[in-house]
C-alpha positions in Angstrom: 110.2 33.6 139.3 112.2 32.3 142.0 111.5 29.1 143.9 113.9 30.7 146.7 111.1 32.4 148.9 112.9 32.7 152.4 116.5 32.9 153.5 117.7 32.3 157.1 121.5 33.9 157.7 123.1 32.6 160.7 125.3 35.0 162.4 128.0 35.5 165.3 129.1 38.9 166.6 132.0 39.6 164.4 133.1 41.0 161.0 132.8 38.0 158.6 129.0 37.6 160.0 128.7 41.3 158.9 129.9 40.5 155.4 128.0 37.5 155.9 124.2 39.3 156.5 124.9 41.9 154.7 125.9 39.5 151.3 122.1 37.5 152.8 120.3 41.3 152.7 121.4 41.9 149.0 120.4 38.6 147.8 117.0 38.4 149.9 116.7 42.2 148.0 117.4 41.1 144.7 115.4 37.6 144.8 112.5 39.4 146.6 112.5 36.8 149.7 112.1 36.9 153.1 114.9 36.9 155.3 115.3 35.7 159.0 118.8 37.0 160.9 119.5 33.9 163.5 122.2 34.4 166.1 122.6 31.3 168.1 124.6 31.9 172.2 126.3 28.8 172.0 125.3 27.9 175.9 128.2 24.6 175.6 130.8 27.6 175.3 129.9 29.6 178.1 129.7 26.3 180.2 133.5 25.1 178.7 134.7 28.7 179.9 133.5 28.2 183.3 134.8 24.9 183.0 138.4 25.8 182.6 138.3 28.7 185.0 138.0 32.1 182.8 134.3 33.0 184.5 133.3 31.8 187.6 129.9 30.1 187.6 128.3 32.9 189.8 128.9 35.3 186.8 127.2 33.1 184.4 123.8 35.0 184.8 125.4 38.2 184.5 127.7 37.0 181.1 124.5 35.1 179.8 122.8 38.6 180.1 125.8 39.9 178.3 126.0 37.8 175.6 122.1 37.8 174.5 122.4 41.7 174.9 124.9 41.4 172.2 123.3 39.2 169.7 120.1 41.3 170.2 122.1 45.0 168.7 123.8 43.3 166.5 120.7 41.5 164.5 118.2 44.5 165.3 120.8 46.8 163.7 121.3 44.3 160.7 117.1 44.2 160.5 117.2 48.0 160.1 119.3 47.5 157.1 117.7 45.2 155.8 114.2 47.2 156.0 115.9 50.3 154.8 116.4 47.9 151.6 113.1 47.1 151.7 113.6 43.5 152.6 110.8 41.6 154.8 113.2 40.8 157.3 113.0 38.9 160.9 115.2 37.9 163.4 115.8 35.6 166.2 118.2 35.0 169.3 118.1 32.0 170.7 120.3 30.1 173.1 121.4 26.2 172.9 124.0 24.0 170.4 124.4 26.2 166.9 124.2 23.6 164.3 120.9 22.0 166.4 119.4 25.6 166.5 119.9 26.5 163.6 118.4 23.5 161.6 115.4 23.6 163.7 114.7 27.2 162.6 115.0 26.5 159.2 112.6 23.6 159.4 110.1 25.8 161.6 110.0 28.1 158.8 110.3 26.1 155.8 112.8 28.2 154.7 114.7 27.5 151.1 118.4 29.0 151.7 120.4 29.0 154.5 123.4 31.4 154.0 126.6 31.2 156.7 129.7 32.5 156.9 132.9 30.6 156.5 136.8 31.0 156.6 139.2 27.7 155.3 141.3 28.9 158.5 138.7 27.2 161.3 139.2 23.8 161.8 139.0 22.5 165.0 142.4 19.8 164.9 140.1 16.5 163.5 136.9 17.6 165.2 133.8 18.5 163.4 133.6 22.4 163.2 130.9 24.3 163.8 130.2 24.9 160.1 130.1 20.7 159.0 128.0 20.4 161.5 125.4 23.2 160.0 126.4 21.6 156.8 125.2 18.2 158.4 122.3 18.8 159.8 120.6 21.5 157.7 117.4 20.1 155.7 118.0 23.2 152.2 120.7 23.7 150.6 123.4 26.1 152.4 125.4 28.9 151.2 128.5 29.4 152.5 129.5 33.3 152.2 133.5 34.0 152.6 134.5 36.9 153.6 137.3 38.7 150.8 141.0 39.3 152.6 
């Protein structure tokens, strides 16, 4: 029996997040757990682009719109994999600061594994990156998936 009984895999909209779920729907499969897909808009980086000049802030409804369109497709195409597996699966997009999301989802749902992807290439010149902070902040133990060359 296993004690791990759900699994939350944090995504973004890219191809190490699609290794990432997929690697998170094969072990949900094989441990029999339930898994939650979480994609997190990261509303500071919208908010730095305007910032520097690459949107203008009247667009930021429109890009918002954009972005959570996105994340939707790409975790309800994900969830139909994942049921086609026959794994109980959910998912969620939210919007606000990844690493603070994402712990608060896993605490909401007492969940027992977080799984994320990570590449040794993304540090952020002596600032925390994204992925310490989930490391940080997340109340289970974390899985950190990297994606083969």
């Amino acid at each position: 029996m296993s004690f791990i009984k759900h699994i939350i895999v944090a995504c973004t909209v890219d191809s190490v997040s699609s290794y990432t779920v997929r690697y998170a729907i094969e072990l949900a499969r094989i441990l029999n757990a339930k898994l939650t897909i979480l994609h997190i808009v990261d509303s500071s980086r919208l908010s730095e682009l305007i910032k520097i000049g690459l949107f203008k802030e009247n667009e930021r409804k429109n890009i918002e719109q954009d972005l959570e369109k996105e994340g939707k497709m790409f975790v309800e195409r994900f969830q139909a994999i994942a049921k086609e597996k026959g794994v109980d699966c959910d998912i969620r997009v939210m919007w606000g600061t990844v690493h603070k999301q994402i712990a608060r989802v896993v605490t909401e749902t007492d969940a027992n594994l977080l799984i994320i992807g990570g590449s040794p290439y993304s540090c952020e010149g002596g600032k925390n990156t994204t992925g310490e902070m989930i490391l940080i902040e997340a109340p289970c133990p974390v899985l950190v998936v990297k994606k083969h060359s």
